[in-house]
Backbone bond lengths (Angstrom), bond angles and torsions (degrees), N, CA, C in turn:
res aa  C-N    CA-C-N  psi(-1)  N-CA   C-N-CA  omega(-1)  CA-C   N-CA-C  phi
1 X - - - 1.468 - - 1.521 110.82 -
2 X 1.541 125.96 -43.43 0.985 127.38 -175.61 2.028 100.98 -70.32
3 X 1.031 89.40 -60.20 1.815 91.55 -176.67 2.090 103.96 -35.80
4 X 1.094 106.18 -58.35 1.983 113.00 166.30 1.341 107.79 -31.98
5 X 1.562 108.79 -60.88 1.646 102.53 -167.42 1.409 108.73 -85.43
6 X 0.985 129.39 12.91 1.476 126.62 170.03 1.182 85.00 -112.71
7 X 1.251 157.17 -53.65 1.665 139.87 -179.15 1.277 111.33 -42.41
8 X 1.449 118.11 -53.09 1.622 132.06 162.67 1.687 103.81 -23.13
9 X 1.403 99.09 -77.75 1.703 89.18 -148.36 1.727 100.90 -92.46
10 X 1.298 108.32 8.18 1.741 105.81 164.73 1.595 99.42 -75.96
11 X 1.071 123.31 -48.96 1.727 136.50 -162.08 2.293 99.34 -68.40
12 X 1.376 104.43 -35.60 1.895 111.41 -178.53 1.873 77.68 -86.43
13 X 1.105 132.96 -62.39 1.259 125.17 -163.30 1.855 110.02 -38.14
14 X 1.009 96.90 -69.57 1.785 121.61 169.21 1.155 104.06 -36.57
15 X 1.555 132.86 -67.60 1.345 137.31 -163.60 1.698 94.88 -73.69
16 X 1.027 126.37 -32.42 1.885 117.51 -179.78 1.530 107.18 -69.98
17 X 1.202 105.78 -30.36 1.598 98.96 176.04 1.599 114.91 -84.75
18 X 0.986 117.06 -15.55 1.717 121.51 -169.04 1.980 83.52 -77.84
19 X 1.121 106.54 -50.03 1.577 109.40 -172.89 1.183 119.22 -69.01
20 X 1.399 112.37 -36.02 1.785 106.10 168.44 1.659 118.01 -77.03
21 X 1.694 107.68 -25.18 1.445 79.75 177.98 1.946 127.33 -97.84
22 X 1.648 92.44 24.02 1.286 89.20 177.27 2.046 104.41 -126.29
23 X 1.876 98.85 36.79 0.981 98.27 172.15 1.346 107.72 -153.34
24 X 1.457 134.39 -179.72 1.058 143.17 -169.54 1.857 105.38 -56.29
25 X 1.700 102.89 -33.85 1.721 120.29 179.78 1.309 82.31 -28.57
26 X 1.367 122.36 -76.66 1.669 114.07 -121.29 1.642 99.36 -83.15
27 X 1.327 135.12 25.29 1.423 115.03 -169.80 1.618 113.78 -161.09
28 X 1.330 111.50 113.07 1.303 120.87 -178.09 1.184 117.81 -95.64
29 X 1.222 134.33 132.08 1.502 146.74 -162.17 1.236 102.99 -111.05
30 X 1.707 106.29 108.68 2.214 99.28 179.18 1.775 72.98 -130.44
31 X 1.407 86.18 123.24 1.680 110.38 -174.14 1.698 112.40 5.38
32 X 1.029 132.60 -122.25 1.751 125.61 -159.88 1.605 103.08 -70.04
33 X 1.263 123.17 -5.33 1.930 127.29 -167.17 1.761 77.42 -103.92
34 X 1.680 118.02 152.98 1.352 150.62 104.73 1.484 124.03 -59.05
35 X 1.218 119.43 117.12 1.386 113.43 158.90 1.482 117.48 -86.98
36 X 0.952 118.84 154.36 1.794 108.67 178.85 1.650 95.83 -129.49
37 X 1.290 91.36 129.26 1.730 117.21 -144.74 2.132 79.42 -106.61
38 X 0.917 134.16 11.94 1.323 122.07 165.94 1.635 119.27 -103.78
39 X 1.081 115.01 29.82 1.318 142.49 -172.96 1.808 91.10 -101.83
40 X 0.977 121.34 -41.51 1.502 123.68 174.47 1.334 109.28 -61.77
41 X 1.361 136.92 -72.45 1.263 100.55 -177.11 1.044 120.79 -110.14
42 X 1.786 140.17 46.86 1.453 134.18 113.21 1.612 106.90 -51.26
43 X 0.980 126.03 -32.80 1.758 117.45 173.67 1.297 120.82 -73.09
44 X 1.144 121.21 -23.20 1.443 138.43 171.84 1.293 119.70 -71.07
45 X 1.634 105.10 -45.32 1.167 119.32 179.32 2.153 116.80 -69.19
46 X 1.550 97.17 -31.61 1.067 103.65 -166.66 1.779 101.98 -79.51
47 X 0.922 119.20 -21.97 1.382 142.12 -177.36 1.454 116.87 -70.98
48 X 1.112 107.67 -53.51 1.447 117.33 -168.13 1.912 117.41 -106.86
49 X 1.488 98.36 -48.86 1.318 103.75 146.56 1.940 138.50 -52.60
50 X 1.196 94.43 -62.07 1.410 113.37 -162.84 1.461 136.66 149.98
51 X 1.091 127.49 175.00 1.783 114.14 -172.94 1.682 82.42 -89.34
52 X 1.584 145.87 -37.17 1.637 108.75 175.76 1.556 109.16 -74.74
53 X 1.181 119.39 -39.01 1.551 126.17 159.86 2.387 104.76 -5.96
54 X 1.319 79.33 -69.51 1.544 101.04 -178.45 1.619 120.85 -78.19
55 X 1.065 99.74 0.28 1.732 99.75 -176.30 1.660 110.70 -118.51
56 X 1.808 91.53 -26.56 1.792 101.39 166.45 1.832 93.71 -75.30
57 X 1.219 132.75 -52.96 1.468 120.60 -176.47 1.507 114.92 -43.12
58 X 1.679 107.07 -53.34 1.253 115.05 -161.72 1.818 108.52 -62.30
59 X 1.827 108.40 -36.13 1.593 123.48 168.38 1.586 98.52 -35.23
60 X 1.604 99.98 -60.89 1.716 90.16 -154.88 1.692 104.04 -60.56
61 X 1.508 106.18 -52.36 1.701 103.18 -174.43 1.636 119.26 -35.15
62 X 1.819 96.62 -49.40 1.724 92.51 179.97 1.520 113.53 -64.96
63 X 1.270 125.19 -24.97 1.697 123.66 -174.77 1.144 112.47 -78.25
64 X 1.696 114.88 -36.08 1.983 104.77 166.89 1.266 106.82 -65.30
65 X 1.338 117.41 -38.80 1.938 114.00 -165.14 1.657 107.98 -59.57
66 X 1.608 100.49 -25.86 1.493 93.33 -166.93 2.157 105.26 -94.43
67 X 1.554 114.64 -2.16 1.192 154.21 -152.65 1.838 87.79 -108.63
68 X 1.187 113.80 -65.31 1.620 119.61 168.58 1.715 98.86 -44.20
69 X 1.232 110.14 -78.46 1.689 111.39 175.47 1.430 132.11 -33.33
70 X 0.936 136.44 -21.10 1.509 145.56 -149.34 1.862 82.57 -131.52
71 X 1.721 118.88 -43.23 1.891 88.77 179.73 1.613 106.69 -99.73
72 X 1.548 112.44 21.46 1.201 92.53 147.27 1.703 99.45 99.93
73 X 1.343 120.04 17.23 1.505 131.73 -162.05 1.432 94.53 -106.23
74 X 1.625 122.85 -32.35 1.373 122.37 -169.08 1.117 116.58 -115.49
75 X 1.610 111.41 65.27 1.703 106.78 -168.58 1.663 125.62 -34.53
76 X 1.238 95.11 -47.69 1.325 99.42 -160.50 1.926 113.49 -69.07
77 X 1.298 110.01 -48.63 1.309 105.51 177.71 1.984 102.00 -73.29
78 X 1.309 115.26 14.81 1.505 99.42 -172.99 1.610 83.12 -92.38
79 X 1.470 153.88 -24.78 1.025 156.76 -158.81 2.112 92.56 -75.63
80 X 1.445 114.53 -44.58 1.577 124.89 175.67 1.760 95.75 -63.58
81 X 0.986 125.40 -44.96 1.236 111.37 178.88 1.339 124.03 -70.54
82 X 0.995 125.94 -21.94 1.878 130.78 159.46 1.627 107.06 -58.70
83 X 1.373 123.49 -29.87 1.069 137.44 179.30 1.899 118.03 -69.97
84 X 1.164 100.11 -55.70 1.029 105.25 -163.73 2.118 108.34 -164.31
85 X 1.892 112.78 88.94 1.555 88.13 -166.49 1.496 116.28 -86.88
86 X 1.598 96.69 -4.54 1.689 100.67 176.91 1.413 104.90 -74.08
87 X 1.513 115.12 -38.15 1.567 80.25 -167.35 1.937 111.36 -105.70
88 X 1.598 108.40 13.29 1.184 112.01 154.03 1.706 122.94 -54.97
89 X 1.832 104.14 -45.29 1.405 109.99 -171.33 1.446 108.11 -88.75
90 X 1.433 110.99 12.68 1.665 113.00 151.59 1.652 113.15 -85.78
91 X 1.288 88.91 -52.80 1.772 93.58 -176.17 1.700 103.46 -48.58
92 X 0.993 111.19 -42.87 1.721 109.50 -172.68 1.546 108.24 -81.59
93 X 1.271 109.54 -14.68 1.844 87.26 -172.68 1.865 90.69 -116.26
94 X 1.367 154.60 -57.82 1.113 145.25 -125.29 1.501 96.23 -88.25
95 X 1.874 118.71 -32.19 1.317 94.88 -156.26 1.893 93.06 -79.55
96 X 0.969 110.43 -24.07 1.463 105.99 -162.07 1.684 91.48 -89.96
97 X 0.922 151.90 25.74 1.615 157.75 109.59 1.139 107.92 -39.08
98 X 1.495 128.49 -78.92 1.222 128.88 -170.27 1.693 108.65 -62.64
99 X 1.508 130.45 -23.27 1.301 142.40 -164.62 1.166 103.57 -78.86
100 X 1.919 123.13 -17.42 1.373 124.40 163.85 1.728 124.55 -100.16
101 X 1.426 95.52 -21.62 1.523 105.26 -178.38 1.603 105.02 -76.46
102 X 1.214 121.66 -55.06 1.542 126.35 -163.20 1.334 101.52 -53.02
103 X 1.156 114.82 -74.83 1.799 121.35 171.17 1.680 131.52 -21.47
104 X 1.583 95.19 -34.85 1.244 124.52 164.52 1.385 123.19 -50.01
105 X 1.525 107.54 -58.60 1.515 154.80 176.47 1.722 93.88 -42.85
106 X 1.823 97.72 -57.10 1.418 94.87 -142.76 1.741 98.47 -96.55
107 X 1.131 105.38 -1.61 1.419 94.25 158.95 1.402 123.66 -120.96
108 X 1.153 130.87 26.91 1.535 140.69 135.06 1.538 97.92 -67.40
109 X 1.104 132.42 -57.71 1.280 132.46 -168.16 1.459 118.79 -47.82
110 X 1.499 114.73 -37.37 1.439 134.31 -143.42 1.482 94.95 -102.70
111 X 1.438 115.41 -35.33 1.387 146.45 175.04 1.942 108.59 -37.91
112 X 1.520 93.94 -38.33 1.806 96.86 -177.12 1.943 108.52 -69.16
113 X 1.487 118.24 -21.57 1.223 115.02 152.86 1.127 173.04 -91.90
114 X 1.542 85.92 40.13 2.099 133.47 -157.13 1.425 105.13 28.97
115 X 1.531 116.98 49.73 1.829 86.72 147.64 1.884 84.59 -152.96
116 X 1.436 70.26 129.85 1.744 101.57 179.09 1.522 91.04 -73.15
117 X 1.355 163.48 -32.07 1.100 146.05 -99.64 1.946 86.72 -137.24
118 X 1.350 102.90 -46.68 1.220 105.44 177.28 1.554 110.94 -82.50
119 X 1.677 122.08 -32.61 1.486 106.89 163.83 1.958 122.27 -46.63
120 X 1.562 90.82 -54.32 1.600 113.91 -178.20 1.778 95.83 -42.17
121 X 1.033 116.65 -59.50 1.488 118.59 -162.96 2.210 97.95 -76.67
122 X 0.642 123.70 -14.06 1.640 110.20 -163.78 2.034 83.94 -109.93
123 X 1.600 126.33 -36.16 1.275 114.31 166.38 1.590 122.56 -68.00
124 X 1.413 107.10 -19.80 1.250 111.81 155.37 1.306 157.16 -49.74
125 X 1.703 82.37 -45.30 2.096 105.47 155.45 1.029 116.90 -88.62
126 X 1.540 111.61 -18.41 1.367 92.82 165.00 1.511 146.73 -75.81
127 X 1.425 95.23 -14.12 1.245 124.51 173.92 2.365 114.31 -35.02
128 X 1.495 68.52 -90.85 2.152 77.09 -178.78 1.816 97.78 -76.29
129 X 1.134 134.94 3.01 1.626 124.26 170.65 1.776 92.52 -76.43
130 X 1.484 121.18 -42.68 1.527 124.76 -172.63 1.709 103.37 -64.26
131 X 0.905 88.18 -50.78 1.644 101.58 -170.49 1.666 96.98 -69.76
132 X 0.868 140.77 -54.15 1.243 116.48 161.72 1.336 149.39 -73.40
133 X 1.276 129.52 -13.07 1.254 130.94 157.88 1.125 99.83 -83.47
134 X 1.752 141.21 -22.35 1.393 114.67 171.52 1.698 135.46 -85.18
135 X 1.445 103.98 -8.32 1.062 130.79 174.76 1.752 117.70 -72.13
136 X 1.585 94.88 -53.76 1.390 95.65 165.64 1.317 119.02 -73.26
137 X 0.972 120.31 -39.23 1.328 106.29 177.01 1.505 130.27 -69.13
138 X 1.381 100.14 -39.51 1.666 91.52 156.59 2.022 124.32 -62.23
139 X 1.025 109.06 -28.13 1.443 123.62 160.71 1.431 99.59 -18.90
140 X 1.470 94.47 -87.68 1.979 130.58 -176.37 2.019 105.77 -31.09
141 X 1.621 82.21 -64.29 1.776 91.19 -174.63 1.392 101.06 -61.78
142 X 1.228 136.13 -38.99 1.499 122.18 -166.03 1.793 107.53 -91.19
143 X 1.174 131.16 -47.11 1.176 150.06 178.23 1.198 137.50 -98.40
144 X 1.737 114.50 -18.19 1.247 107.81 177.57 1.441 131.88 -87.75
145 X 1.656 126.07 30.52 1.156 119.22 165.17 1.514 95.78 -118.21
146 X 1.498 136.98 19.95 1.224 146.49 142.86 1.030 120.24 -21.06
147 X 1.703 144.24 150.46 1.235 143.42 -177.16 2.108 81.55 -82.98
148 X 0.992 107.36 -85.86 1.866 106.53 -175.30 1.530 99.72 -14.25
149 X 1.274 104.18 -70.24 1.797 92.97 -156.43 1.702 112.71 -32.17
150 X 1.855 76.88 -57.79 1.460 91.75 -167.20 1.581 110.24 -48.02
151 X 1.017 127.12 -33.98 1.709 129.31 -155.47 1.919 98.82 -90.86
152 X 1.448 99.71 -24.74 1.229 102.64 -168.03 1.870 94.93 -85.44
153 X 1.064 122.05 -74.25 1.570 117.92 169.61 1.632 116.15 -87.19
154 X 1.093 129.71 29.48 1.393 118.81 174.23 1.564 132.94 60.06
155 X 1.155 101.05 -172.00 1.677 102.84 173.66 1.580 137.21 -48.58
156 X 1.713 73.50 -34.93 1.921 106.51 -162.30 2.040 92.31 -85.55
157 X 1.040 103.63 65.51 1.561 87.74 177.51 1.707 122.72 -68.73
158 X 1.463 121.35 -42.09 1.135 122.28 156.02 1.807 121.16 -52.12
159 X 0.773 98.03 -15.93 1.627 92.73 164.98 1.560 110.44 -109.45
160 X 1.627 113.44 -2.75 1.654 102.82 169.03 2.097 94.49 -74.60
161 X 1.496 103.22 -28.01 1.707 108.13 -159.06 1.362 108.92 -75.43
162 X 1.008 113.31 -22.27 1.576 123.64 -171.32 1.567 109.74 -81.08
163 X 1.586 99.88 -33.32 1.952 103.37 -174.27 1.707 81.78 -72.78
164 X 1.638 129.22 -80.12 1.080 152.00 -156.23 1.639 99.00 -30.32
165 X 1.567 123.55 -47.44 1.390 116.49 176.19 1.170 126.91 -87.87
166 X 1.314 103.68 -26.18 2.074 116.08 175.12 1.718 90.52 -53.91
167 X 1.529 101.43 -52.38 2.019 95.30 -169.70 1.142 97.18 -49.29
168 X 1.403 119.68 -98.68 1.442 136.32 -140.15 1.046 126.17 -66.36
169 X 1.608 102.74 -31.84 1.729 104.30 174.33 1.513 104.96 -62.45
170 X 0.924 118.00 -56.22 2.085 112.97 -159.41 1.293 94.25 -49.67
171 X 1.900 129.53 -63.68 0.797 130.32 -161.18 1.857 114.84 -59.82
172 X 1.441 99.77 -57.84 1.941 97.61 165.48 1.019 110.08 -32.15
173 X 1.513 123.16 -63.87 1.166 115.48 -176.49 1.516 150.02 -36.60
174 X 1.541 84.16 -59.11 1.455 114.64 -177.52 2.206 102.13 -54.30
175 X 1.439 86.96 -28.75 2.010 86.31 -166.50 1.813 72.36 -93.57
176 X 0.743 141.09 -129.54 1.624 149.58 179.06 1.944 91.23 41.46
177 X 1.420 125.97 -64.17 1.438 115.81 -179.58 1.356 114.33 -54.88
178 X 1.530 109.46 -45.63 1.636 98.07 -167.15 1.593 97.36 -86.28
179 X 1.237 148.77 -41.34 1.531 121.85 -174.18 1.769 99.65 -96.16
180 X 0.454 95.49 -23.84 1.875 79.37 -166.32 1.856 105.63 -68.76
181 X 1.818 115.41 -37.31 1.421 123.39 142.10 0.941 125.41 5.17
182 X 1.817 94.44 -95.79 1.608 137.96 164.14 1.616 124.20 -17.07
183 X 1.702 96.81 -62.19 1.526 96.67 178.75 1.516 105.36 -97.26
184 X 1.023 130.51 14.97 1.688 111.22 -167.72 1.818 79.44 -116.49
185 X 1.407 118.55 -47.54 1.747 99.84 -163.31 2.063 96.71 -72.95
186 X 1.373 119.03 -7.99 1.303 117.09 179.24 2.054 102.89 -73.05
187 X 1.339 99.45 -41.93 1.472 98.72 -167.88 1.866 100.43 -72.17
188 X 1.376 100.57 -51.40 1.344 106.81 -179.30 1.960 99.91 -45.56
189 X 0.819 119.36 -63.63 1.487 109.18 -171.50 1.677 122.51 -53.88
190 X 1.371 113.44 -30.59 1.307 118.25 -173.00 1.955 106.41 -91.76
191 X 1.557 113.57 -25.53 0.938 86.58 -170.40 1.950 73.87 -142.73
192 X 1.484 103.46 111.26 1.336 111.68 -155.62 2.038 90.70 -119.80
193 X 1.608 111.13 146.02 1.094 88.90 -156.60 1.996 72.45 -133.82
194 X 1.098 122.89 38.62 1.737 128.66 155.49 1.496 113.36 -119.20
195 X 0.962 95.44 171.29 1.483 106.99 166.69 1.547 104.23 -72.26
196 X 1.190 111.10 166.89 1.858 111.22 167.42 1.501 113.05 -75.98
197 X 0.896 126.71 171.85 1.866 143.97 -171.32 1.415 96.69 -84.85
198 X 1.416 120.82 124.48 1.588 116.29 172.43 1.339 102.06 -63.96
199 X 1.556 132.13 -15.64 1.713 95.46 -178.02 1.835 101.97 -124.30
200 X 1.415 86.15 26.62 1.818 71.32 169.40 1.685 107.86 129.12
201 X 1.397 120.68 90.98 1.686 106.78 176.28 1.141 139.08 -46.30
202 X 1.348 142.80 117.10 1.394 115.02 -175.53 1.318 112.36 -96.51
């Protein structure tokens, strides 16, 4: 029964992301930064499901993103795909694999010091902090001695990486703690798949 209801909300998890990233859902505009608001439920997923729970979510996110590219939704990395589509459809699917599994990882881990609430919230940031330093950095390794990269951020590529994560990570983040939290310690409580804490759940 439990294995069903985690099939359940991995399968609504999956289908919410297929829908946000081929719609306005998945993307918040704070002046020259995008946030990409599907970082919520690969974190959700990794949380409540499991670290594959979160790495099958994170699969689907990288296969629309690279699915966005190819119809023409992601101008800019569609210019990386003239370049190179094998190792574009790495950049789009592995880092955001691991961006659901690790999180996964790290709150099973966190889990041995009875409070789900503080795992939920620290797998939470971890969520788009993974996804972004792994993303860029695979970026760099696959593309960054590219004529584009280079022309697009210059010489100084570690200082293109440093603006690119100072932005987005704090901010991903910062929304990734308060909703992804929200719904994963809400699901975790209603449909809870441990025993309770001998001295008290938090």
């Amino acid at each position: 029964m439990k294995n069903t209801v985690k099939m359940v909300q991995l399968a609504v998890l999956v289908a919410i992301i297929a829908v946000m990233s081929f719609t306005p859902l998945g993307f918040l505009p704070i002046g020259p930064v995008t946030i990409t608001l599907m970082i919520v439920p690969v974190a959700v997923a990794a949380i409540v499901v499991g670290p594959a729970g979160g790495a099958i979510a994170g699969g689907v996110w990288g296969f629309c993103a690279f699915l966005r590219v190819i119809f023409g939704l992601s101008p800019f990395f569609a210019l990386f795909l003239n370049i190179n589509p094998v190792f574009l459809f790495i950049l789009m699917l592995i880092p955001r694999i691991l961006a659901g599994w690790i999180p996964g990882l790290v709150y099973r881990a966190l889990l041995r010091f009875k409070n789900k609430t503080v795992a939920a919230m620290v797998a939470s940031i971890a969520t788009p902090i993974c996804n972004t330093i792994l993303f860029v950095g695979t970026w760099i390794l696959l593309f960054g001695r590219t004529d584009l990269f280079v022309a697009t951020y210059g010489e100084a590529v570690w200082a293109a990486v440093i603006t690119i994560i100072g932005i987005n990570a704090p901010i991903e983040a910062g929304f990734g703690l308060l909703t992804g939290t929200a719904i994963s310690r809400s699901l975790v409580h209603f449909f809870p798949d441990r025993k309770p804490i001998a001295n008290g759940e938090q």
